[in-house]
gemmi code that builds the backbone of each chain (N, CA, C; Angstrom):
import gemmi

chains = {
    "A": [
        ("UNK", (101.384, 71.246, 38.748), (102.601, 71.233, 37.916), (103.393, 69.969, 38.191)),
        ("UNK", (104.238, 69.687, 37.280), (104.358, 68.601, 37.438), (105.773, 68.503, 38.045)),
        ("UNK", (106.519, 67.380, 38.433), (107.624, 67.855, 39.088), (108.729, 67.303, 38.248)),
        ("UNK", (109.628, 68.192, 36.977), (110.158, 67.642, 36.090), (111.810, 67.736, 36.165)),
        ("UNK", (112.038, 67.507, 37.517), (113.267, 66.764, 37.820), (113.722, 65.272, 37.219)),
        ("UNK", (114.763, 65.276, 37.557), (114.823, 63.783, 37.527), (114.547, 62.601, 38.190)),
        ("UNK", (113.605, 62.544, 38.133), (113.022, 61.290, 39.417), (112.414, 60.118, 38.745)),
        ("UNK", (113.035, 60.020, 37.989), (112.608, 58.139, 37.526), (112.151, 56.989, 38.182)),
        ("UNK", (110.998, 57.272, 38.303), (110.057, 55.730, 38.540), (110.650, 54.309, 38.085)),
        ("UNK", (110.815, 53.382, 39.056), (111.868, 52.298, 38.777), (110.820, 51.490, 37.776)),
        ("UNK", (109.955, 51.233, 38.427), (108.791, 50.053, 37.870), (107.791, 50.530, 37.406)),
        ("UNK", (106.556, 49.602, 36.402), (105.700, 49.804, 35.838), (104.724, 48.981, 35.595)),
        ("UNK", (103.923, 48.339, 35.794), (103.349, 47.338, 36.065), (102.075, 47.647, 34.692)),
        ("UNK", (101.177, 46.685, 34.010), (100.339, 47.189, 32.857), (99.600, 45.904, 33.268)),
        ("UNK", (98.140, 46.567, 33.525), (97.309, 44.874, 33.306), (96.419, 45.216, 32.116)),
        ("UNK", (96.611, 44.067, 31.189), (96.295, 44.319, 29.477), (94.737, 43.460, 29.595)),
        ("UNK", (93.863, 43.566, 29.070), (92.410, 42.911, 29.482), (91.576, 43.241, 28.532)),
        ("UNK", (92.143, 44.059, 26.786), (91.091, 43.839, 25.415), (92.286, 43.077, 24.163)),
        ("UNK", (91.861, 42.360, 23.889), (92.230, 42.097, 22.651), (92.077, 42.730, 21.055)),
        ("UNK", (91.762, 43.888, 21.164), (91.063, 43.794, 19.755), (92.607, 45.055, 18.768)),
        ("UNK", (93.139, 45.248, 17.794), (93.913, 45.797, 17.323), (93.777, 47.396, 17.779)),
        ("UNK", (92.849, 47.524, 18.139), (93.103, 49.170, 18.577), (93.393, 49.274, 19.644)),
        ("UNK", (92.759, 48.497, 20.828), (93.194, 48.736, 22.188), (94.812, 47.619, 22.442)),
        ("UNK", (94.906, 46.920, 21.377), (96.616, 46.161, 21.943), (97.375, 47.457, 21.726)),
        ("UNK", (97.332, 48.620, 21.501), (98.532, 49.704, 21.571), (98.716, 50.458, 22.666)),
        ("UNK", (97.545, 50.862, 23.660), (98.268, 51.360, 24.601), (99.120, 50.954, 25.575)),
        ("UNK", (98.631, 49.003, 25.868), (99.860, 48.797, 26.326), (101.217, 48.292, 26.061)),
        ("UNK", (101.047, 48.434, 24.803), (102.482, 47.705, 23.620), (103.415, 49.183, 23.786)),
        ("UNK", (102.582, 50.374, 23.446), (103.152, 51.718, 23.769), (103.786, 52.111, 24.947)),
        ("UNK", (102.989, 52.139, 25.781), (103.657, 52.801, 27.362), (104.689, 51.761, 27.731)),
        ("UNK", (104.502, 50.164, 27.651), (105.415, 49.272, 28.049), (106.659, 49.507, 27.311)),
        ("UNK", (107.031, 49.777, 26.224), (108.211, 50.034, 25.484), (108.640, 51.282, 26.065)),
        ("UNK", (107.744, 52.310, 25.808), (108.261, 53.539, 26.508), (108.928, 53.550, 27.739)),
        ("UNK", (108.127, 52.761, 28.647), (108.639, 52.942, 29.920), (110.218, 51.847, 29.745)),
        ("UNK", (110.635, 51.098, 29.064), (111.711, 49.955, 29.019), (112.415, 51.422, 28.572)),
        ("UNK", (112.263, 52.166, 27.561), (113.162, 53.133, 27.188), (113.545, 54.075, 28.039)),
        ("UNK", (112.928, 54.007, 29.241), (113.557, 55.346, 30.352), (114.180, 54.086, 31.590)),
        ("UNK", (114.471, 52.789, 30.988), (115.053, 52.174, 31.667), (114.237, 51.727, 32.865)),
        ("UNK", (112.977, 51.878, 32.647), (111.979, 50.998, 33.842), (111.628, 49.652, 34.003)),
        ("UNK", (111.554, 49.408, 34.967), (111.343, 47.593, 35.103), (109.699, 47.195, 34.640)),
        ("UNK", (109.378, 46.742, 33.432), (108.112, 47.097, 32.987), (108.169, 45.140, 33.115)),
        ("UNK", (106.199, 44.792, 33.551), (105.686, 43.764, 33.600), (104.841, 44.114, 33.404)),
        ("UNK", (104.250, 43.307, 32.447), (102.780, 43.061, 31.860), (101.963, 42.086, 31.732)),
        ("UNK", (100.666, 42.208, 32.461), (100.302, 40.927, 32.973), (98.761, 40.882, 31.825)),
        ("UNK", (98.497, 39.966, 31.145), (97.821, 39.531, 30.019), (96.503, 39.290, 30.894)),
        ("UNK", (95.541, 39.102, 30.474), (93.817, 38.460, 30.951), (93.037, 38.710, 30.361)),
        ("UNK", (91.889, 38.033, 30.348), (90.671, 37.741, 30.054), (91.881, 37.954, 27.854)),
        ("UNK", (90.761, 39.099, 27.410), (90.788, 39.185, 25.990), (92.392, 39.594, 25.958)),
        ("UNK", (92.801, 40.088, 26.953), (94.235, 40.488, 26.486), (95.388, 39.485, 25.889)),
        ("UNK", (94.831, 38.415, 26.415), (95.948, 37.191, 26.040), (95.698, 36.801, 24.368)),
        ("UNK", (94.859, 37.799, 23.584), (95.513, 37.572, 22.572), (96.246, 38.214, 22.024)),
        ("UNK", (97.212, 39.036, 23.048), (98.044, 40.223, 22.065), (99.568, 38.761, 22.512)),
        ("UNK", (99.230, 37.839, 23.200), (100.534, 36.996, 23.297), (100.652, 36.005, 22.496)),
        ("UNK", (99.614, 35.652, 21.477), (99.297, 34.558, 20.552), (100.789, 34.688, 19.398)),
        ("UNK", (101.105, 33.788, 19.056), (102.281, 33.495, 18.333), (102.050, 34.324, 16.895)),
        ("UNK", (100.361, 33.737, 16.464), (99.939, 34.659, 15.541), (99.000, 35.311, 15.460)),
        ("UNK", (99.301, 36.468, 14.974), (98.653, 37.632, 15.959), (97.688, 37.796, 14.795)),
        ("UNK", (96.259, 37.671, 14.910), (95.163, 37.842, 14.169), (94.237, 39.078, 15.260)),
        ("UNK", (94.491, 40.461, 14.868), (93.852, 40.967, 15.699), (92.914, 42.043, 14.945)),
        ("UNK", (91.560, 42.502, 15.162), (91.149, 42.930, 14.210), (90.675, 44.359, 15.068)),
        ("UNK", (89.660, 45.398, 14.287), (89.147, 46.111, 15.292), (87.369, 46.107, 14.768)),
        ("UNK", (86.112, 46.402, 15.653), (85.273, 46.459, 15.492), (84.460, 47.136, 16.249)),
        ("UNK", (83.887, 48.206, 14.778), (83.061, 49.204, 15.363), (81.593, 49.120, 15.753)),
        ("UNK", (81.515, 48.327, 16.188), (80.059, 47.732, 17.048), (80.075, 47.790, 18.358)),
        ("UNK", (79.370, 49.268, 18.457), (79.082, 49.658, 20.277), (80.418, 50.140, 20.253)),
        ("UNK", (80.981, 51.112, 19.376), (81.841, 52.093, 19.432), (81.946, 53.323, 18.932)),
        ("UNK", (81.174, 53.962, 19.285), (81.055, 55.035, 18.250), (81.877, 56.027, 17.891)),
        ("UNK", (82.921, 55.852, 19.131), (84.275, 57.118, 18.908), (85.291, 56.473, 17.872)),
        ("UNK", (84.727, 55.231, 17.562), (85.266, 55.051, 16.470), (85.202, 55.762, 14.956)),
        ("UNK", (85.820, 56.770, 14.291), (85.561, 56.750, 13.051), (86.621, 56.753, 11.526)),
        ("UNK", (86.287, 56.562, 10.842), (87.358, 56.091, 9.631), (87.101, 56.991, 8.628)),
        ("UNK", (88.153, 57.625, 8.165), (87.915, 58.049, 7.115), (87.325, 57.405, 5.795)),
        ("UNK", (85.910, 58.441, 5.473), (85.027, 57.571, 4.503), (84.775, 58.935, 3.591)),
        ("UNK", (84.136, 58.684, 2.518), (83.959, 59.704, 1.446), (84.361, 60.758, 1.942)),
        ("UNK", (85.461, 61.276, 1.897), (86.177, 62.241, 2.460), (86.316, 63.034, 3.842)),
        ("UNK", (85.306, 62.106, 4.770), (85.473, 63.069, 6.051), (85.914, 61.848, 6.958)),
        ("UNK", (85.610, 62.259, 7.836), (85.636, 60.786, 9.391), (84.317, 60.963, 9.778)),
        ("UNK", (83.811, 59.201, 9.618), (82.367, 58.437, 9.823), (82.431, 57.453, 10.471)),
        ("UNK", (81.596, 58.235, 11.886), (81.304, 56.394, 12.395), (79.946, 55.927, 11.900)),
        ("UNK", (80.492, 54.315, 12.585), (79.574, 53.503, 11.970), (78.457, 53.102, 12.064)),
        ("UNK", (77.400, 53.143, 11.822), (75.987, 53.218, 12.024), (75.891, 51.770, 12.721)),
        ("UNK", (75.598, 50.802, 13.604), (75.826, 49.853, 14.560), (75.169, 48.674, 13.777)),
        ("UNK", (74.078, 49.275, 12.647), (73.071, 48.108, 11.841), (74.144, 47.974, 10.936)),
        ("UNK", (74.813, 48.825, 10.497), (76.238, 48.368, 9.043), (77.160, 47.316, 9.871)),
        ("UNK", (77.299, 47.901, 11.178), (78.739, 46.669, 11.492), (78.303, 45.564, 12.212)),
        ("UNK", (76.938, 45.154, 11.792), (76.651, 43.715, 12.027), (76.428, 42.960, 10.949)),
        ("UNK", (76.327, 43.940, 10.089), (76.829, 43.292, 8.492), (78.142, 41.930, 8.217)),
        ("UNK", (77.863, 41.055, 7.731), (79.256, 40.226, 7.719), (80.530, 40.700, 6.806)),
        ("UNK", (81.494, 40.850, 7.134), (82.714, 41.400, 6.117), (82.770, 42.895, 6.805)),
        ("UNK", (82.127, 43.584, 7.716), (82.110, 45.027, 7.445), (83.595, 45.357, 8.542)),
        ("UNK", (83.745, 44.478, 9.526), (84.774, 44.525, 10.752), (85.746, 44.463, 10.081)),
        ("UNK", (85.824, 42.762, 8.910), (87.141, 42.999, 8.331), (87.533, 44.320, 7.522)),
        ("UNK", (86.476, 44.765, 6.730), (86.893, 45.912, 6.156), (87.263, 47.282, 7.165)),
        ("UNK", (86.925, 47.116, 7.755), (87.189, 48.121, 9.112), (89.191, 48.061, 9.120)),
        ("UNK", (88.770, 46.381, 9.804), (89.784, 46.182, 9.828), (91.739, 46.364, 8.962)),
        ("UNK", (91.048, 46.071, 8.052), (92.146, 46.433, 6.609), (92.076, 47.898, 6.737)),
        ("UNK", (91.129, 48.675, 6.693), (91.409, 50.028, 6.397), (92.228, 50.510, 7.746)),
        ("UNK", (92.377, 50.116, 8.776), (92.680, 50.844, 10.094), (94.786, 50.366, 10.120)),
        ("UNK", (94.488, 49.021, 9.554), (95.941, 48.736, 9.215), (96.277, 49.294, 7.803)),
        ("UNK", (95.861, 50.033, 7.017), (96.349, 50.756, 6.156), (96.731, 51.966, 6.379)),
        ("UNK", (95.670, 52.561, 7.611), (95.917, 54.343, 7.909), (97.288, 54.040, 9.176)),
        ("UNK", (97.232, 52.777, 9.399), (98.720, 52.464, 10.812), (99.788, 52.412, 9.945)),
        ("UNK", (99.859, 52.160, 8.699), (101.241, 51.686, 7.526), (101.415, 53.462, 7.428)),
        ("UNK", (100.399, 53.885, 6.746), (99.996, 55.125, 6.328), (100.698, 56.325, 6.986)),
        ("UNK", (100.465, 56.217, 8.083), (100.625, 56.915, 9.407), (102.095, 57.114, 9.973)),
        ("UNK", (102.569, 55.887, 9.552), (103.989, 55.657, 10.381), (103.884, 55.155, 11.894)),
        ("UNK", (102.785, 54.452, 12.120), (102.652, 54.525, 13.219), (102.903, 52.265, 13.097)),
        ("UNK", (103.753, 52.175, 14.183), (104.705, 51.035, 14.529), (103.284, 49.684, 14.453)),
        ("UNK", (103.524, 48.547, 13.814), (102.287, 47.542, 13.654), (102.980, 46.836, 15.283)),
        ("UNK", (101.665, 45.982, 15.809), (101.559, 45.357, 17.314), (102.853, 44.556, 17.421)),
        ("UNK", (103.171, 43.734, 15.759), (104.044, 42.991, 15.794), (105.368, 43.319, 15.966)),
        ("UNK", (105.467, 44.291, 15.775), (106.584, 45.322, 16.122), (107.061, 46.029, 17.576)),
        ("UNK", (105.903, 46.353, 17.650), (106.223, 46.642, 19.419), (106.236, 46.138, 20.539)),
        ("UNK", (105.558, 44.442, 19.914), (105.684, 43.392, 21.116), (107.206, 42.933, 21.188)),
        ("UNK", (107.622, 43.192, 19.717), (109.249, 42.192, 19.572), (109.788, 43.389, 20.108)),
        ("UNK", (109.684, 44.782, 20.264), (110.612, 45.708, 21.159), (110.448, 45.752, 22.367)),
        ("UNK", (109.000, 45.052, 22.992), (109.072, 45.004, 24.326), (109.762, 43.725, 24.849)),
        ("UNK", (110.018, 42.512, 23.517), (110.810, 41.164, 24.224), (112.307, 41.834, 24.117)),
        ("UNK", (112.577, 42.279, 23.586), (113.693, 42.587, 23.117), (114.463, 44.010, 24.364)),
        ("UNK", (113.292, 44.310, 25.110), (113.825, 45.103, 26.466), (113.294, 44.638, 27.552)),
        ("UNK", (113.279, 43.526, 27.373), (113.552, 42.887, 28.489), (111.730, 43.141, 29.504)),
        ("UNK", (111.038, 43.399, 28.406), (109.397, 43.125, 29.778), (108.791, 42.194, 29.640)),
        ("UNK", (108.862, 41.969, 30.821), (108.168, 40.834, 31.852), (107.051, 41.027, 31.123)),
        ("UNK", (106.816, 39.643, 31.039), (105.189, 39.437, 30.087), (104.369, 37.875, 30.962)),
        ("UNK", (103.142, 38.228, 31.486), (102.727, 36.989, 32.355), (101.761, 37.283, 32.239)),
        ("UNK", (100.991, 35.772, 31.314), (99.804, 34.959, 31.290), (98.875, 35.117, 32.102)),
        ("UNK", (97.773, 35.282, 32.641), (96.552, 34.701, 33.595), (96.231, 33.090, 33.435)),
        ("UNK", (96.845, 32.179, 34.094), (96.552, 31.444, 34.367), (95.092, 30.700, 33.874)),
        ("UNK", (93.977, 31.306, 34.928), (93.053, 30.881, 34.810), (92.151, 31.562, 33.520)),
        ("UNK", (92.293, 32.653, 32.864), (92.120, 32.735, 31.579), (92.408, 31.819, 30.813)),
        ("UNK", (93.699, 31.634, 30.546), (94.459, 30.167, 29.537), (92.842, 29.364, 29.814)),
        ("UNK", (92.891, 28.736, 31.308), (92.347, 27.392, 30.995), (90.635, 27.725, 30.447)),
        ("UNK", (90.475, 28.860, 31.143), (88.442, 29.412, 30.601), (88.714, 29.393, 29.310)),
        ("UNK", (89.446, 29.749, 28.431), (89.173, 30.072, 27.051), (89.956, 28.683, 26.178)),
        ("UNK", (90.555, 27.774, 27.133), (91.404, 26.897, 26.272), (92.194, 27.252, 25.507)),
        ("UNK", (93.130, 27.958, 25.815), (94.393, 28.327, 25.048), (95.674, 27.738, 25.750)),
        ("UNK", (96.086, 27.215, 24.846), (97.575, 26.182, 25.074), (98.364, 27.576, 25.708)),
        ("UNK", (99.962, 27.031, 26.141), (100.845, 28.017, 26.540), (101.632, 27.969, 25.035)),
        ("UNK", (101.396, 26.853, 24.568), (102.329, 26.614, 23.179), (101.665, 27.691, 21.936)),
        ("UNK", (100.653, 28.143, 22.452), (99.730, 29.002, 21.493), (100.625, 30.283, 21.722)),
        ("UNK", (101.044, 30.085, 22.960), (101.665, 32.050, 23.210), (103.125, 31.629, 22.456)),
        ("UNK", (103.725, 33.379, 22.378), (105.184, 33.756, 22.024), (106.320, 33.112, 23.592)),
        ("UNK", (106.975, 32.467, 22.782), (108.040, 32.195, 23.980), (108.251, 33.399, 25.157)),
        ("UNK", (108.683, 32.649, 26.560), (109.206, 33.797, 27.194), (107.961, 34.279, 28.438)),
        ("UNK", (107.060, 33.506, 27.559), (105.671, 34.369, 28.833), (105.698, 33.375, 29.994)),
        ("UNK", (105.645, 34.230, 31.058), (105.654, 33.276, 32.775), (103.820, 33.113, 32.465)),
        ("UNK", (103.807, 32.604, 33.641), (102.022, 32.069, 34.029), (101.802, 32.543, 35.110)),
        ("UNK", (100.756, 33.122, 35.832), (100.840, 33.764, 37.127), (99.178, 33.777, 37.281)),
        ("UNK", (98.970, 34.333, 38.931), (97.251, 34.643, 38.727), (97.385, 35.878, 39.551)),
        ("UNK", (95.968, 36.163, 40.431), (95.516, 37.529, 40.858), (96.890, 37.931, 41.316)),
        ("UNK", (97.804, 37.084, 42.542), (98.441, 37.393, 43.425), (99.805, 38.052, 42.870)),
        ("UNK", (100.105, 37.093, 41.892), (101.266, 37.409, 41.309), (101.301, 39.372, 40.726)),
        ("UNK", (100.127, 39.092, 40.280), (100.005, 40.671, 39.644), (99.983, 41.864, 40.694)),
        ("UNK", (99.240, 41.261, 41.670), (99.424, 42.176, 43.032), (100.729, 42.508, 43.303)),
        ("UNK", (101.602, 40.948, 43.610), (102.724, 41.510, 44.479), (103.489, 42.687, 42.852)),
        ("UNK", (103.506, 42.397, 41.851), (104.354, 43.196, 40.792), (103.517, 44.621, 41.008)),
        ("UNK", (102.152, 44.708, 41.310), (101.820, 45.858, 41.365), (102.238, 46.688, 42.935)),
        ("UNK", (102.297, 46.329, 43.700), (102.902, 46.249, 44.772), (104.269, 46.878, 44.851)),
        ("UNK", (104.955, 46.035, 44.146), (106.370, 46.702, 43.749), (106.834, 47.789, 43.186)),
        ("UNK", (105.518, 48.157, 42.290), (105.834, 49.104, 41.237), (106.023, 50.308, 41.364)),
        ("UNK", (105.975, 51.734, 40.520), (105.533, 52.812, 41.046), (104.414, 53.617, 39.850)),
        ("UNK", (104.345, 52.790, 38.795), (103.261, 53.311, 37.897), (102.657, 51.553, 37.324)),
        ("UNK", (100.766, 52.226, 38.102), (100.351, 50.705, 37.138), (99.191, 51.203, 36.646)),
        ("UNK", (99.356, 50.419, 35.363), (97.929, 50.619, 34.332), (96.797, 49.508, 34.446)),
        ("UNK", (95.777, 49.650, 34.764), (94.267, 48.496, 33.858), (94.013, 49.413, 32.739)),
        ("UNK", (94.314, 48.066, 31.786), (94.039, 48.854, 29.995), (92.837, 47.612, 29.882)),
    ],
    "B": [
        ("UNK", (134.824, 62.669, 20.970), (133.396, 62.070, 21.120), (132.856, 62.199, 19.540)),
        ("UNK", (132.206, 61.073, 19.021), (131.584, 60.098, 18.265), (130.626, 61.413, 17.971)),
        ("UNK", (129.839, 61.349, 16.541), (128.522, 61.976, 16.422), (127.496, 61.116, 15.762)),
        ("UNK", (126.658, 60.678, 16.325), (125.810, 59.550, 15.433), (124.167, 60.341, 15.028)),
        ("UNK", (123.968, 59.844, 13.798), (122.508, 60.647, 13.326), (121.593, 59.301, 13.472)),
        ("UNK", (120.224, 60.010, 14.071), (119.332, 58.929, 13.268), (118.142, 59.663, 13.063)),
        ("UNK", (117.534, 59.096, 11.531), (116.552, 59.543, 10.896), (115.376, 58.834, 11.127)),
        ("UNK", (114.831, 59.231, 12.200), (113.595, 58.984, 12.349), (111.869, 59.842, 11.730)),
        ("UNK", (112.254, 59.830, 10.847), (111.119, 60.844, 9.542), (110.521, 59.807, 9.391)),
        ("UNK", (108.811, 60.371, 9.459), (107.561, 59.598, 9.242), (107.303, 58.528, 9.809)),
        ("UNK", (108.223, 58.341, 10.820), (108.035, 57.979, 12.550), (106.803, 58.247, 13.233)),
        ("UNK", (106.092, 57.578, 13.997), (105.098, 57.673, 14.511), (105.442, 57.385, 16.030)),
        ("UNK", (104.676, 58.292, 17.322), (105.205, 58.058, 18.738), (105.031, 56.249, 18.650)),
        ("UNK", (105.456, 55.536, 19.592), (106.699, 55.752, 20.079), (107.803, 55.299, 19.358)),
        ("UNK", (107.950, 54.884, 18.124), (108.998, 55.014, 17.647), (110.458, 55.840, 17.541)),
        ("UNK", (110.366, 56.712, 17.495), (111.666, 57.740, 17.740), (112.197, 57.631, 18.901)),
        ("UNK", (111.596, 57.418, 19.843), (111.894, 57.248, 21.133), (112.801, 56.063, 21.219)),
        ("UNK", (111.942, 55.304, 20.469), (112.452, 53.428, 20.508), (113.985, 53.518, 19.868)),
        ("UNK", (113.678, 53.857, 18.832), (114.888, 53.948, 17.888), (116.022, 54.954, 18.690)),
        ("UNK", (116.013, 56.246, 19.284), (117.134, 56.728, 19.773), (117.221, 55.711, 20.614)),
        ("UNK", (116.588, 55.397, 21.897), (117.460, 54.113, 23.128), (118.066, 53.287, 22.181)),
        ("UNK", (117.679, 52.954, 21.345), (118.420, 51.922, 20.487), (119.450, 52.437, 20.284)),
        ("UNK", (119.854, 53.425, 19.764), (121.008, 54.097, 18.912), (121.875, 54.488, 20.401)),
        ("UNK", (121.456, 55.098, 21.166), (122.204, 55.205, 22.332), (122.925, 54.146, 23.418)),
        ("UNK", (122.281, 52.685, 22.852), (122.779, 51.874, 23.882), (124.067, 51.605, 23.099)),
        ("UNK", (123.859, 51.705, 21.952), (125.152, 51.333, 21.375), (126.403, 52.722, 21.092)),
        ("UNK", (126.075, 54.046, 22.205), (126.951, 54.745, 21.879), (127.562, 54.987, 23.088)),
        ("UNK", (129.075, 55.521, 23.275), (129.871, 55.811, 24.782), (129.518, 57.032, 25.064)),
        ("UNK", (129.815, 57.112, 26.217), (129.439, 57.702, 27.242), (129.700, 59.608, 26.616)),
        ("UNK", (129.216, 60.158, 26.277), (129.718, 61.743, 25.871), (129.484, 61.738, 24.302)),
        ("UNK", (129.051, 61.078, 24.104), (128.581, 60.817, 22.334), (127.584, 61.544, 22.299)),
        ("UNK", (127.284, 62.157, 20.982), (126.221, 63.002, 20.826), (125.247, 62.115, 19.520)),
        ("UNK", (124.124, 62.329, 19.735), (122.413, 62.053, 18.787), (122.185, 63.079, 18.367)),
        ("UNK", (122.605, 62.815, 16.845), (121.628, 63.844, 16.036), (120.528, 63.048, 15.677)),
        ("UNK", (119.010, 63.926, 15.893), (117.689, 63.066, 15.531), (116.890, 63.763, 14.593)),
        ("UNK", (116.015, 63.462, 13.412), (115.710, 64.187, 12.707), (113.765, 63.286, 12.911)),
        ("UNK", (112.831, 64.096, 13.163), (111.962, 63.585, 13.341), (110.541, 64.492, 12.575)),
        ("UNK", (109.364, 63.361, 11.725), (108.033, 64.411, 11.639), (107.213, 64.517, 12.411)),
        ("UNK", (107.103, 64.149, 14.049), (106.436, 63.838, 14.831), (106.306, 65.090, 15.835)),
        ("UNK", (105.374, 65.963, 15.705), (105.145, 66.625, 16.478), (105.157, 66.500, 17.617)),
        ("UNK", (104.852, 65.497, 18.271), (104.801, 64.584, 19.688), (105.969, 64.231, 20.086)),
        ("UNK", (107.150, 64.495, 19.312), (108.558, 63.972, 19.462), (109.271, 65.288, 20.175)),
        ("UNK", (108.548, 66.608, 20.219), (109.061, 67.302, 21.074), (108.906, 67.287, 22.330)),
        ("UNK", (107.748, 67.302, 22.809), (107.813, 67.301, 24.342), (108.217, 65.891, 24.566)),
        ("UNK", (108.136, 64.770, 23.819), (108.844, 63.547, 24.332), (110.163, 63.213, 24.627)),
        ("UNK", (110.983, 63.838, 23.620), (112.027, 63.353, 23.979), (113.098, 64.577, 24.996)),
        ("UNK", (112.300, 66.015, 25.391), (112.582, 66.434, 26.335), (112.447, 66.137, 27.632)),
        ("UNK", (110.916, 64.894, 27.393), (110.447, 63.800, 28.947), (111.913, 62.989, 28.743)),
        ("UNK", (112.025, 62.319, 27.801), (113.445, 61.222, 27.512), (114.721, 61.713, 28.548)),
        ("UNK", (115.005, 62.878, 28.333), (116.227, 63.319, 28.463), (115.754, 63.484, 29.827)),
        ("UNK", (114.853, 63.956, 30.391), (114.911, 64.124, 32.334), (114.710, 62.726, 32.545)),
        ("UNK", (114.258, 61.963, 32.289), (113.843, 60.602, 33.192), (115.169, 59.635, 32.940)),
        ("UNK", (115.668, 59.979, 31.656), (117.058, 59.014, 31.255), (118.311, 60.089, 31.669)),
        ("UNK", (118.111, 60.837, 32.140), (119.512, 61.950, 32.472), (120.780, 61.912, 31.337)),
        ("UNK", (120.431, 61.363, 29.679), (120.719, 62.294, 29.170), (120.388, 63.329, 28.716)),
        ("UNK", (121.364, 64.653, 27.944), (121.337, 65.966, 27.832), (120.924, 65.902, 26.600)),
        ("UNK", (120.221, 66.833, 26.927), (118.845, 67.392, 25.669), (119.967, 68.746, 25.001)),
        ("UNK", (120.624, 68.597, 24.147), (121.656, 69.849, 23.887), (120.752, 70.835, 22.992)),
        ("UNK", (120.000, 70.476, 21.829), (118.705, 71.256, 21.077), (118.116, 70.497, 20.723)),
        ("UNK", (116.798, 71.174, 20.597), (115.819, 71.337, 20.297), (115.420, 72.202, 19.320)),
        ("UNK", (114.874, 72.056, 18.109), (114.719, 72.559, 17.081), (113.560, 72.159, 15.803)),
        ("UNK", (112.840, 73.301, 15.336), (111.975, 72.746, 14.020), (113.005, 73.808, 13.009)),
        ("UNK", (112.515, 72.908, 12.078), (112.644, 73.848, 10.419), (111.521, 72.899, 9.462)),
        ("UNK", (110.722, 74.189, 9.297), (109.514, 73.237, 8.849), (108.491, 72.332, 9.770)),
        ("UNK", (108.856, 71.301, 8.508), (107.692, 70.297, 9.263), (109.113, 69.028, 10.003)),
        ("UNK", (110.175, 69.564, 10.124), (111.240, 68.522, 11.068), (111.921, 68.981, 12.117)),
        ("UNK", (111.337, 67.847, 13.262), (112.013, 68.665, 14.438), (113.300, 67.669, 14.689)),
        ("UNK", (114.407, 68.843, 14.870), (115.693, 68.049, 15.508), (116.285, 67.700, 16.371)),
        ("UNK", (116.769, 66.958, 16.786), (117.035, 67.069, 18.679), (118.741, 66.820, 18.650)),
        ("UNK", (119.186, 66.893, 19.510), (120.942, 66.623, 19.685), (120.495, 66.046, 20.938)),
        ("UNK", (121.253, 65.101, 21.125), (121.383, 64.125, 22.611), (122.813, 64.036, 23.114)),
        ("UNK", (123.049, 64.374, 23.855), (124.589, 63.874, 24.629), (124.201, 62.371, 25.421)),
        ("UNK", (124.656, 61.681, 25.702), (124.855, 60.255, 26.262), (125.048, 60.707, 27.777)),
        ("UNK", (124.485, 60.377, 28.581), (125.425, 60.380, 30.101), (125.892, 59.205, 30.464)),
    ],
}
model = gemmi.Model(1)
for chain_id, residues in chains.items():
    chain = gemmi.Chain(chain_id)
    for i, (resn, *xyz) in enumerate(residues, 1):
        res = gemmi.Residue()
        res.name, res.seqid = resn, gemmi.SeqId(i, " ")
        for name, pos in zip(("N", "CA", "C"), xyz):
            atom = gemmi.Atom()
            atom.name, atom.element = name, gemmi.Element(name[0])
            atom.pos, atom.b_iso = gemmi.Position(*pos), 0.0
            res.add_atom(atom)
        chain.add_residue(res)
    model.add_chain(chain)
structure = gemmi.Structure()
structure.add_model(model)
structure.setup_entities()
């Protein structure tokens, strides 16, 4: 059981590590959430994650080697047979349809919940040595992001009292 | 004390959430949130809201498919 006093966890630490539009929500989600119970939330970007910090956010989703993926198709939910989504065009169409059922849905677009997580104040920091493996400028990211590597994320995880690998 | 509404209908988690802190930072201290929400998930959430933020959860309520909440400010 859980212990549902009031005991608010100060900190929150999130290490973000897929890029692709379906997985940038769990930590765009919990990081806002947790800013809303007034927690000290930092989120530290790597490897694929550093493209949820790109200025413009081109993020798609793709059901190749996913099978819990499925979309509503001729009236039911279908995943995708792995020979269709190596098809060219089939991701983007994936794609469009998954940001139609998110409009659809009511459910908040990435661009939205990143500007509510700048906007409460979370700590948002780069991987360093990602930037330079993949060649991505800092001028490529949204203002505001620090640069940091393993250590930095340690000591914030260190500090914290809830941390995520997403 | 102030009564402020916000309509958070066809809201998706975490939105409602987002939107009351919003509405609450800008209210004093003993002010009450009326919230009007379609988010099934908005019940046990914003009863988590109210213990971890120590404001008062005054109701809790559906009619239909909308659940309502009242917030006091602490």
């Amino acid at each position: 059981m859980l212990d549902e006093s009031n005991s608010n966890a100060k900190g929150m630490s999130i290490i973000a590590t897929k890029g692709t539009l379906d997985w940038a929500y769990p930590p765009f989600i919990l990081a806002t959430s947790a800013a809303a119970l007034d927690m000290e939330v930092t989120m530290f970007f790597t490897f694929y994650g550093l493209n949820l910090l790109r200025k413009d956010l081109d993020l798609k989703v793709s059901s190749l080697g996913n099978p819990g993926m499925k979309m509503p198709m001729m009236g039911m939910h279908m995943a995708m047979p792995n020979i269709i989504s190596t098809i060219p065009g089939v991701d983007r169409g994936a794609t469009t349809m998954m940001k139609n059922l998110i409009k659809k849905k009511g459910v908040a677009s990435i661009e939205d919940l990143r500007e509510a997580a700048v906007e409460s104040d979370v700590r948002m920091i780069a991987c360093q040595m990602t930037l330079d493996l993949f060649e991505i400028k800092k001028e490529d990211l949204i203002d505001g992001v620090e640069l940091g590597g393993a250590v930095t994320a340690i000591e914030v995880a260190c500090k914290s009292d809830v941390n995520y690998y997403m | 004390m102030a009564e402020h509404v916000l309509d958070a209908k066809g809201l998706n988690c975490p939105l409602p959430i987002l939107k009351a802190k919003k509405s609450l930072k800008a209210m004093a201290t003993g002010d009450t949130l009326k919230i009007e929400s379609t988010d099934p998930g908005s019940v046990a959430d914003f009863a988590a809201f109210a213990r971890q933020t120590g404001n008062e959860l005054l109701s809790s309520e559906s009619e239909g498919d909308i659940y309502k909440f009242e917030i006091k400010k602490a």
